[in-house]
N, C-alpha and C positions, 0 to 999 in steps of 0.2 A: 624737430627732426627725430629727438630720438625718442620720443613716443609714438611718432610714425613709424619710428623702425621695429617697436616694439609688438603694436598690435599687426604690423604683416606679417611678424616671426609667429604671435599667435595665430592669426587666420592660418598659416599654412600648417603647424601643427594641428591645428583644427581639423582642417581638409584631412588629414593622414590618417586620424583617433576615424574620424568618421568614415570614411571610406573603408580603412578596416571593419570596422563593424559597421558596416555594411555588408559586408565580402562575407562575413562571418554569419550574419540573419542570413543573406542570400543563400547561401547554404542550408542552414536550418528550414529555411524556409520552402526549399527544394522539395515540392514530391509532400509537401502534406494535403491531407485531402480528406482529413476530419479531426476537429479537435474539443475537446469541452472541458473549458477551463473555470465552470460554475461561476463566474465572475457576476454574472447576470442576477445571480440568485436562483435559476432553474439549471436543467440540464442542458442547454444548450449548446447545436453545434453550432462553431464559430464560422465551418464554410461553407456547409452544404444544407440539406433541410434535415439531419439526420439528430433530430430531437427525442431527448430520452422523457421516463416516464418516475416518478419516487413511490415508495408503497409502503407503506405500514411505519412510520416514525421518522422514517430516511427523510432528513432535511442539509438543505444548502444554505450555510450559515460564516458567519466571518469564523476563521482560526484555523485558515486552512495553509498550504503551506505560500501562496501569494493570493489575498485576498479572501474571499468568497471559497470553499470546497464543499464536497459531498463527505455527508457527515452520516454514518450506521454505526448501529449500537447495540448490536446483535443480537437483538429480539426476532422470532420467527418472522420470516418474509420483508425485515425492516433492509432492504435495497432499492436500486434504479436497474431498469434496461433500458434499452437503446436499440430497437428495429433499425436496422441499414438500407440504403440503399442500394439494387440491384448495380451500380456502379462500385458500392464499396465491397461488394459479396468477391466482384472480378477481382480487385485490389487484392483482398484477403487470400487468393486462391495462386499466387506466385509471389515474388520477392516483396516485404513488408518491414513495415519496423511497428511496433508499438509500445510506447514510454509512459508511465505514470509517478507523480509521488506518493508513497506511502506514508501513514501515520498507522502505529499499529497499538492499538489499547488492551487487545489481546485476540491474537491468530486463531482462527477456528478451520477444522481439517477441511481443506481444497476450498476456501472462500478467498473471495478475490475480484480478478477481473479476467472474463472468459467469455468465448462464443462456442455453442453446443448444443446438445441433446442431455449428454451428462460431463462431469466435466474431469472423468479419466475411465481408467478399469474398459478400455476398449478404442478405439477410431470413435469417441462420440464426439469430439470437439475440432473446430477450425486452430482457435489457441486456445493457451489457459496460463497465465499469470499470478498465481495463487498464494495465498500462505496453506502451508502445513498443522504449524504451529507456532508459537508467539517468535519462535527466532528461526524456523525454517520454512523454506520457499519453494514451489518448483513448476515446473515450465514445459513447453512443450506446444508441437502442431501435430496434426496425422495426416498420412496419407494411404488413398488407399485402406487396408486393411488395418495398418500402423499404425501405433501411436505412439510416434519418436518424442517421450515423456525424457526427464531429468530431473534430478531431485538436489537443493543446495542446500548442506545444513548449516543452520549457527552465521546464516547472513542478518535477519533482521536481529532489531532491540527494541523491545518497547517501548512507548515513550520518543522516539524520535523518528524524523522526515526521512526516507529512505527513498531514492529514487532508484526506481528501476525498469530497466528496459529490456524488450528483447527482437532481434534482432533475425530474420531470414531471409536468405539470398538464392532461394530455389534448390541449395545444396543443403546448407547449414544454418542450425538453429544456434547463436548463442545470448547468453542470458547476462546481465551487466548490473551490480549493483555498486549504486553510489551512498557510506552515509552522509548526509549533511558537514560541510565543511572538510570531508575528507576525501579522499582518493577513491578515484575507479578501478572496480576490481571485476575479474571474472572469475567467481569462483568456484572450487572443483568441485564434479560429479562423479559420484559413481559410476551413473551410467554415463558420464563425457559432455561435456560444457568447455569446447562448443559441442556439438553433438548433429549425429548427419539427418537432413531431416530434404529429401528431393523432392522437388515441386511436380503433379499439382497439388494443393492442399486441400484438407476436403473440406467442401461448404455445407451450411446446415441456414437455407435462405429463410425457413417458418421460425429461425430461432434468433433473438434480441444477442447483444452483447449484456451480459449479465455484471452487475456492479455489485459485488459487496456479502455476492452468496459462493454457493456450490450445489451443485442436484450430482443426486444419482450416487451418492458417496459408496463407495463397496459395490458399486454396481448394482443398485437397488434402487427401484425406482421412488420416489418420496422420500427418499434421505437427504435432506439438504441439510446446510450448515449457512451462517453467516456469522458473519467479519464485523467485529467490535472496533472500528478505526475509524481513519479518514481516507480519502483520497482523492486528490487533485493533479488536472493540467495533464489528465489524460488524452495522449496525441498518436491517430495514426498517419504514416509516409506510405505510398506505395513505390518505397525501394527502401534496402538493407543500410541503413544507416553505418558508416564506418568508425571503429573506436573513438576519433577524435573528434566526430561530431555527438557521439554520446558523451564525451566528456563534457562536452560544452555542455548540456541537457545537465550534467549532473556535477560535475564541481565547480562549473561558472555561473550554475544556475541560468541559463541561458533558456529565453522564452521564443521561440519563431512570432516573428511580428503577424503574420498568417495567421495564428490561433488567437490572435490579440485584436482582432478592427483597428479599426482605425485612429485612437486613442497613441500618444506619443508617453512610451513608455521605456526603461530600461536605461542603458550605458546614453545613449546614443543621447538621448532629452538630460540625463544627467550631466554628459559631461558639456555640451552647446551653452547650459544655463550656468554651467562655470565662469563656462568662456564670458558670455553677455556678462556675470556677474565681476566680472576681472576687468573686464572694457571699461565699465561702468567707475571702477576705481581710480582708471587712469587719469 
């Protein structure tokens, strides 16, 4: 009897851990609708057929921040892109989010992860997610003529997993970074983080999502730069993701089962195999 009482006390605890997180991927899981989590070994998108392309060194290789990442080593032209689909271009062009982890081995000016023509010094870009330099970042969509840019200093560190995302809701742009095991911050800008950026946004449909460079630097055409780093578990939503679902993304480390297949992965298989493994005791 009272090991029958014990494992219904566990099954219904069970039921509660899982159903939460449940509630919790259900959420994350809301509104994504492209993600590439290099798990594969290539650029692959997890939902759609919006497969990227590596060029010049850029390899997908274990030592990324879960598993498998995209690996540049900032040698001329050594990035990936990623051609979209006329479905993600509409995505891109009103409320969005878009989230990646960073490894940064050293920041090169406006490399990153961007969709453009060039990737500032004008309305050439849909975003741009960029480093500066090895500890500063900056961010931004345009519209129209505009290009609602924002600049954050003395966010990254070399050497460590930075999650960062950003975040528009057809008003405003803001920019979120998490370090590894630490707290989510939004940090200040000069020009305003969050900062006003009114939908529509502009599209550039002849132009890839760029992985790992920058063009156009100074507003010059053939000036590019590339990002000595990593970066993994790059994910877009088509809607403004809210702080506490970015936390989950960046201090729970929390992965959308969406960007993952069908593979039993995270809290959920962790704690179930407890459970079986604690049954098993009794």
């Amino acid at each position: 009897m009272i090991r029958l009482t014990i494992q219904i006390q566990i099954c219904f605890v069970t039921l509660i851990v899982l159903s939460c997180a449940g509630l919790v991927q259900a959420d994350l899981n809301d509104g994504v609708v492209a993600a590439w989590t290099f798990d594969d070994g290539k650029v692959t998108d997890a939902i759609g057929k919006n497969h990227g392309k590596l060029f010049k060194g850029a390899v997908v290789k274990k030592g990324g921040k879960f598993g498998q990442a995209l690996d540049v080593n900032g040698n001329d032209d050594c990035r990936a892109d990623i051609m979209v689909s006329k479905d993600i271009e509409k995505v891109l062009e009103k409320a969005f989010t878009v989230s990646y982890w960073l490894f940064v081995r050293e920041g090169r000016n406006h490399s990153g992860v961007w969709k453009g023509t060039k990737v500032g010094w004008g309305a050439h870009f849909t975003f741009r997610m960029v480093t500066t330099s090895s500890t500063n970042f900056t961010w931004g969509v345009t519209h129209g003529g505009t290009e609602a840019w924002f600049a954050t200093d003395n966010v990254l560190e070399p050497e460590k997993w930075i999650h960062v995302c950003q975040t528009v809701d057809g008003k405003t742009a803001i920019g979120y970074v998490t370090h590894e095991g630490d707290k989510i911050t939004i940090p200040p800008s000069g020009q305003g983080n969050p900062h006003a950026a009114p939908e529509p946004y502009n599209l550039f449909p002849d132009r890839p999502i760029d992985l790992g460079c920058g063009r156009g630097i100074g507003g010059a055409e053939g000036a590019d730069t590339f990002l000595d780093g990593i970066i993994d578990d790059l994910i877009i939503w088509d809607r403004a993701l809210d702080e506490d679902e970015v936390k989950l993304l960046g201090e729970k480390e929390r992965r959308p089962n969406r960007a993952l297949g069908v593979k039993a992965h995270g809290k959920l298989s962790t704690t179930w195999g407890k459970v079986k493994s604690y049954n098993t005791l009794l």
